[in-house]
C-alpha positions in Angstrom: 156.6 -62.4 -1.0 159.0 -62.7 1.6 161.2 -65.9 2.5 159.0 -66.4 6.0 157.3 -64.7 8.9 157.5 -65.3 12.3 154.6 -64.7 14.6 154.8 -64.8 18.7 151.9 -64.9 21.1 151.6 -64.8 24.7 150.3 -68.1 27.0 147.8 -68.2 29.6 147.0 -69.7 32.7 143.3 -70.4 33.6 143.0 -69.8 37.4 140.0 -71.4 37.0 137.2 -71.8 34.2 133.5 -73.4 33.0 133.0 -74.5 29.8 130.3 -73.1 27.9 128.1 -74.4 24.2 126.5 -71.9 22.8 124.7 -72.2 19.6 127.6 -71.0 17.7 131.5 -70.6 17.5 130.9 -66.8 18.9 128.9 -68.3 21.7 130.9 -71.4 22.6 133.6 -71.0 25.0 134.6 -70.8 28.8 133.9 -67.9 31.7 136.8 -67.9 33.8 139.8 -66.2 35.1 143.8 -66.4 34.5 146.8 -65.1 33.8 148.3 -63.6 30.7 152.3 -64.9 31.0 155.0 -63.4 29.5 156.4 -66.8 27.4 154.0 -68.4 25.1 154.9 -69.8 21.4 157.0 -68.5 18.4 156.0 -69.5 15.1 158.3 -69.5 12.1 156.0 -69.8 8.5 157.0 -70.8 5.0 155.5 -70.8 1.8 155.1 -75.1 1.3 153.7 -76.7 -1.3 151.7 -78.9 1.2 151.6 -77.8 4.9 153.3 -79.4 7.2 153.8 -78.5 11.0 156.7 -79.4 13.6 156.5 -78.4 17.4 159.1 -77.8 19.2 160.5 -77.6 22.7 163.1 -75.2 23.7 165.2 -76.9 27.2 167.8 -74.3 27.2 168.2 -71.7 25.1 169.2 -72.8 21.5 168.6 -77.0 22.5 165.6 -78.2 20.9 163.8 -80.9 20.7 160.8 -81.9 18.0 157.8 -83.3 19.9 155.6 -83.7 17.2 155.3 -83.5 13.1 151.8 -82.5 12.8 149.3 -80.4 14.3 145.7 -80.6 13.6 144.4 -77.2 14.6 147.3 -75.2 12.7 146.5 -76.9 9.9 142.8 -76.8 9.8 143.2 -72.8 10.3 145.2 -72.6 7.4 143.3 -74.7 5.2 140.5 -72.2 6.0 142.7 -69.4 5.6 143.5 -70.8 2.1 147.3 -71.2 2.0 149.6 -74.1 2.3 152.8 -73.8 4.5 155.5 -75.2 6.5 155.0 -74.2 9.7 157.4 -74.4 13.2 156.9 -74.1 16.5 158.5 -73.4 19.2 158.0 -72.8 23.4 159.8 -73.5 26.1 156.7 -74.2 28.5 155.5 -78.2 28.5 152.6 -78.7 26.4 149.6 -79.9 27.4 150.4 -78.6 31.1 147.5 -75.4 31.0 149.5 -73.2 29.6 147.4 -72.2 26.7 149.9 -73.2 24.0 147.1 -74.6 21.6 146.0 -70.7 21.9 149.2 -69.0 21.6 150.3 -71.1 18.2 147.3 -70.5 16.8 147.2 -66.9 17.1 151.5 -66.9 16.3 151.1 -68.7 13.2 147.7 -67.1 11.8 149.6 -64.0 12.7 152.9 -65.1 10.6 150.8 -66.3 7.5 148.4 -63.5 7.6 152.2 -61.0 6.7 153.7 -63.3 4.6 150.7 -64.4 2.1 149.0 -60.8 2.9 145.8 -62.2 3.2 144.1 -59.0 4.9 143.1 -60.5 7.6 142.0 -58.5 10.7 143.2 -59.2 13.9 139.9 -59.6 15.0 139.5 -62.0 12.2 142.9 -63.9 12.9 141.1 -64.1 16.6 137.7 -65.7 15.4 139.3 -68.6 12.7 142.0 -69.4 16.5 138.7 -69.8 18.3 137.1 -71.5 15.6 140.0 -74.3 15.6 140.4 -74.5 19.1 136.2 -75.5 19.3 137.1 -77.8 15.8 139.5 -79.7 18.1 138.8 -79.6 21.6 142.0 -78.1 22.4 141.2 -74.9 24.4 138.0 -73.2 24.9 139.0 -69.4 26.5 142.6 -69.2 26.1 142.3 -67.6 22.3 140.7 -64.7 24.0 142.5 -64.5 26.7 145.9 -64.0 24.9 144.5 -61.7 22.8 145.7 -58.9 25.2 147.7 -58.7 28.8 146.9 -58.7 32.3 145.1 -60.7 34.6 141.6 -61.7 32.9 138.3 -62.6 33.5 136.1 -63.6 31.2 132.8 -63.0 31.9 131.1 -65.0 29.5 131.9 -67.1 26.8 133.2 -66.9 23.0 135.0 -64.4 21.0 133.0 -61.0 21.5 132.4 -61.2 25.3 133.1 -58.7 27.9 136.2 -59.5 29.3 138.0 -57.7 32.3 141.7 -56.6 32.4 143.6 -55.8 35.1 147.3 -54.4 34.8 149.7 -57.6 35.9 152.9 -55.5 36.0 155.0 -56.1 38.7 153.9 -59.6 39.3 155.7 -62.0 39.6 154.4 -65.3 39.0 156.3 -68.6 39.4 155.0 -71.9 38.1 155.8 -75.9 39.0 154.5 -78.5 36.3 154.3 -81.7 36.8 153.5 -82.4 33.5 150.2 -83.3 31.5 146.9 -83.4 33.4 
């Protein structure tokens, strides 16, 4: 087994969104529209004998700061993924400022710990146990999707296995203020 794995995802901006309960993780979600963006969240995994997560902020490039020494969702997902590791994040976008980064860690450190324990997983299955935590803790209801893929998106109906719309977002160029949490 390698030493550790690092996993990146994407963020996303909702341009606007509904929230959704179905009758079932697949079901339970947001319709809505943003953007793919072209930061989001690296996440560095370790073999650990318990798991334990840090989150971190990157300022300037190479200056960071820990925020926080635990995070709920990435360690329910890999409790139900079956393997115990350290885990650290790291973005240089605010947190809790709609940028998806609940999403985007989830998917970069399923991603990480699906290589380094080779656990099989599917991306479509990394995609569903993201979702599934997301709806466990409240933290983002369309973004998993979303940053699945590029673009500008719009989900027309909620969960996992919706259709979604794409359109090509090359050559935009996007530029965002944030004041920071809502």
């Amino acid at each position: 087994m390698a030493e550790s794995a690092i996993g990146f995802s994407p963020g996303h901006i909702s341009g606007y969104f509904r929230r959704c309960d179905g009758d079932s993780p697949e079901t339970t979600g947001s319709c809505g529209g943003g953007i793919v963006i072209d930061k989001g969240v690296h996440a560095e995994v370790t073999p650990a004998d318990t798991t334990a997560v840090s989150v971190y902020i990157e300022h300037n490039p190479g200056e960071k700061t820990c925020i926080a020494h635990s995070s709920p969702p990435i360690e329910y997902a890999l409790k139900n993924l079956g393997v115990t590791a350290s885990v650290k994040t790291v973005t240089s976008l605010p947190p809790g400022a709609g940028f998806g980064l609940s999403a985007a860690a989830l998917l970069a450190t399923l991603a990480a710990a699906n290589a380094l324990f080779d656990t099989h997983l599917t991306d479509d299955a990394i995609i569903r146990l993201a979702h599934k935590s997301e709806l466990q803790y409240q933290t983002g209801l369309g973004d998993v999707v979303a940053c699945t893929g590029g673009g500008i998106v719009c989900r027309m109906h909620p969960g996992i296995t919706s259709d979604i719309t794409r359109m090509n977002g090359h050559g935009v160029c996007l530029s965002a203020l944030s004041f920071g949490k809502g």
